[in-house]
N, CA, C and O of each residue as an XYZ file, in Angstrom:
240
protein
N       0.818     -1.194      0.000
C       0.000      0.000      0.000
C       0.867      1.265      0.000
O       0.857      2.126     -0.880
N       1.733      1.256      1.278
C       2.862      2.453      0.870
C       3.462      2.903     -0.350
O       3.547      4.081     -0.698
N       4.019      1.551     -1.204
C       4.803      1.747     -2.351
C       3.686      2.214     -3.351
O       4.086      3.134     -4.065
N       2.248      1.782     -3.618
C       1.450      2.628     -4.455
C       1.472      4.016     -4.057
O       2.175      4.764     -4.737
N       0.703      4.599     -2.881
C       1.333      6.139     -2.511
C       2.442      6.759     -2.866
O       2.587      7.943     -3.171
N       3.185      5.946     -2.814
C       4.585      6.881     -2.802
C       4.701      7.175     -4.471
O       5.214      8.184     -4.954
N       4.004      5.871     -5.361
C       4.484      5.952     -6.695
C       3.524      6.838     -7.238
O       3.698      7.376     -8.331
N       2.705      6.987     -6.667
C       1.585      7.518     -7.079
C       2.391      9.447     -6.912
O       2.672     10.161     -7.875
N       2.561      9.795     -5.520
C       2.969     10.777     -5.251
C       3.851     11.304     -6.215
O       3.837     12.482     -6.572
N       4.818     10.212     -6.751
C       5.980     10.654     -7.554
C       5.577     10.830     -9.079
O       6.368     11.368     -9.855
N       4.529     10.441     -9.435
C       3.808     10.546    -11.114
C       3.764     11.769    -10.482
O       4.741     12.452    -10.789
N       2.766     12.480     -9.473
C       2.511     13.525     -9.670
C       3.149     14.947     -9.708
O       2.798     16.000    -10.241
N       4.509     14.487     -8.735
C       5.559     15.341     -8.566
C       6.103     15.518    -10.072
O       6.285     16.701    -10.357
N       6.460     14.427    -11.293
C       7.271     14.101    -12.250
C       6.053     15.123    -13.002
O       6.550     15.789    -13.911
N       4.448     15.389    -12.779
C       3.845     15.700    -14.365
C       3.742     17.262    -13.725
O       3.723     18.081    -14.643
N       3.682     17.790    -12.595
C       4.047     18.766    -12.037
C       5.380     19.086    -12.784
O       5.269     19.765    -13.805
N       6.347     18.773    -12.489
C       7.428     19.382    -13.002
C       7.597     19.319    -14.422
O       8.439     19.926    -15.084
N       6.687     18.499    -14.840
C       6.914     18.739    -16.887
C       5.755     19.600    -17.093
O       6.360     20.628    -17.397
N       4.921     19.813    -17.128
C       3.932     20.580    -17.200
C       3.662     21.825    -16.796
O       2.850     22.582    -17.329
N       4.653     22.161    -15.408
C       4.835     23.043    -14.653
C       6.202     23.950    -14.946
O       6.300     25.112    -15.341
N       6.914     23.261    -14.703
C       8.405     24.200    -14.916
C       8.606     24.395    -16.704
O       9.345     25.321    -17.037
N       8.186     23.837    -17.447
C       8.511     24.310    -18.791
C       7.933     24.787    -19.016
O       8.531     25.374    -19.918
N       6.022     25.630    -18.987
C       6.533     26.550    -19.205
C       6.979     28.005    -18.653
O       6.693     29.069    -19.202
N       7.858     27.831    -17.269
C       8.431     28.585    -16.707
C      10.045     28.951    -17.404
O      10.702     29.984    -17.528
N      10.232     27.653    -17.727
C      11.175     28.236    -18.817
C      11.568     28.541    -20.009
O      12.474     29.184    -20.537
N      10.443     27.770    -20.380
C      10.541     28.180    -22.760
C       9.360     29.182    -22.662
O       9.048     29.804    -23.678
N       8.868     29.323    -21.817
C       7.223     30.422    -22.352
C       8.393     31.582    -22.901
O       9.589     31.796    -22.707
N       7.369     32.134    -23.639
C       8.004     33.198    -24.928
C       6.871     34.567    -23.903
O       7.197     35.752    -23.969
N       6.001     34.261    -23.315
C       5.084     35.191    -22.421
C       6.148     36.716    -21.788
O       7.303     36.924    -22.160
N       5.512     37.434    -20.976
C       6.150     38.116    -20.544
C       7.334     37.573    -19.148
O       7.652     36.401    -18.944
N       7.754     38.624    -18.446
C       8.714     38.010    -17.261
C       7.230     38.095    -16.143
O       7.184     37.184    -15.317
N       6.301     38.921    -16.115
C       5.398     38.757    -15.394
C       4.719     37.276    -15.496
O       4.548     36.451    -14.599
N       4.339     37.201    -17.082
C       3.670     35.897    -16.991
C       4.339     34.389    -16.273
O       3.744     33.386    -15.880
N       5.759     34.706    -16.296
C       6.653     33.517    -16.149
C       6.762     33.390    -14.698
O       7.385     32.421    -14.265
N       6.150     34.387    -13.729
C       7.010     34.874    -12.682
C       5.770     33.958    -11.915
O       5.937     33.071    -11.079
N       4.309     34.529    -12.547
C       2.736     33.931    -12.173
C       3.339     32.661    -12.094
O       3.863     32.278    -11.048
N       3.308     31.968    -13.132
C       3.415     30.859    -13.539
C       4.274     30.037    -12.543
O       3.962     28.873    -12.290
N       5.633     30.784    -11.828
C       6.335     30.061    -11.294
C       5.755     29.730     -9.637
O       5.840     28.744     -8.905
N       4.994     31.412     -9.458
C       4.457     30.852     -7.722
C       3.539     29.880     -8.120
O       4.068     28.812     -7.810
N       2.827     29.734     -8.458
C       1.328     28.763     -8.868
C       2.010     27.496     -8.955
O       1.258     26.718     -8.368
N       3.032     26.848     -9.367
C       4.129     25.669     -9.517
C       4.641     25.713     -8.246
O       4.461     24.614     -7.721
N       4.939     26.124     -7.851
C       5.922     26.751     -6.361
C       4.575     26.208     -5.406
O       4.889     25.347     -4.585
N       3.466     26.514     -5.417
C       2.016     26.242     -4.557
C       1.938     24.465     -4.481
O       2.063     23.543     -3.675
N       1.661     24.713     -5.830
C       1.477     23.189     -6.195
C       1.904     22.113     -5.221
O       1.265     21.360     -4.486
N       3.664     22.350     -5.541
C       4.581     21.702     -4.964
C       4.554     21.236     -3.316
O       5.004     20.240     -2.749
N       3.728     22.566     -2.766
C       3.940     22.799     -1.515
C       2.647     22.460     -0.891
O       2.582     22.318      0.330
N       1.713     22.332     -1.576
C       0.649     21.767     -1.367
C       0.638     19.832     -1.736
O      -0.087     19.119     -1.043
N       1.409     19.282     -2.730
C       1.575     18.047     -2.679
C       2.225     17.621     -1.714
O       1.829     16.637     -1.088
N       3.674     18.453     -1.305
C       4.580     17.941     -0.176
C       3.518     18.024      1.227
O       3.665     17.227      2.154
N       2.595     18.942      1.239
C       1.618     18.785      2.669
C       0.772     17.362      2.998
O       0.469     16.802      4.051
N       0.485     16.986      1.237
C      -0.349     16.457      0.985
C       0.068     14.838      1.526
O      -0.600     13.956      2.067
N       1.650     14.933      1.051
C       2.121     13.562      1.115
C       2.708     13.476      2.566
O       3.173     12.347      2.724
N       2.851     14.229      3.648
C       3.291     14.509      4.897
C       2.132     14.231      5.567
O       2.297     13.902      6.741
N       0.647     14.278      5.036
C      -0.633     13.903      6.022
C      -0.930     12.201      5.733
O      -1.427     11.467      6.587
N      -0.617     11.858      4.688
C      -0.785     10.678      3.998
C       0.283      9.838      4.440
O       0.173      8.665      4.083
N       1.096     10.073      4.994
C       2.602      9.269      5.443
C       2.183      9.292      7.115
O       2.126      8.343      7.897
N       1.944     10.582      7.323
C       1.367     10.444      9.054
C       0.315      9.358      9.257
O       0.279      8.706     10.300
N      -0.809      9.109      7.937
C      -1.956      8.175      8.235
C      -1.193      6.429      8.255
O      -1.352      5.415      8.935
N      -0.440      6.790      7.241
C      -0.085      5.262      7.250
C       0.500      4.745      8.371
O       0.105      3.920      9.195
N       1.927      5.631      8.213
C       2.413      5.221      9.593
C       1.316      4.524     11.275
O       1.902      4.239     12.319
């Protein structure tokens, strides 16, 4: 059960960061748009890492 969570966690971390950080770095957008783009990725992140810190507390 752990190792599904965890793999699961990590698809989402992996489509987060392809989906997320490129286009923080090829967008052709402004430096504003890139900047949006990067807290909203930056959230994400920090909201999955909460996500997987309540989900690791349950299992345990």
């Amino acid at each position: 059960m752990k190792g599904l969570v965890y793999t699961g966690f990590g698809v989402m971390y992996a489509l987060v960061s392809f989906f997320g950080l490129g286009p923080v770095l090829f967008a052709d957008g402004t430096v504003s748009e890139r900047i949006l783009t990067l807290v909203v990725v930056l959230l994400i992140y920090v909201l999955l890492t909460l996500g997987l810190l309540l989900v690791r507390r349950r299992l345990s």
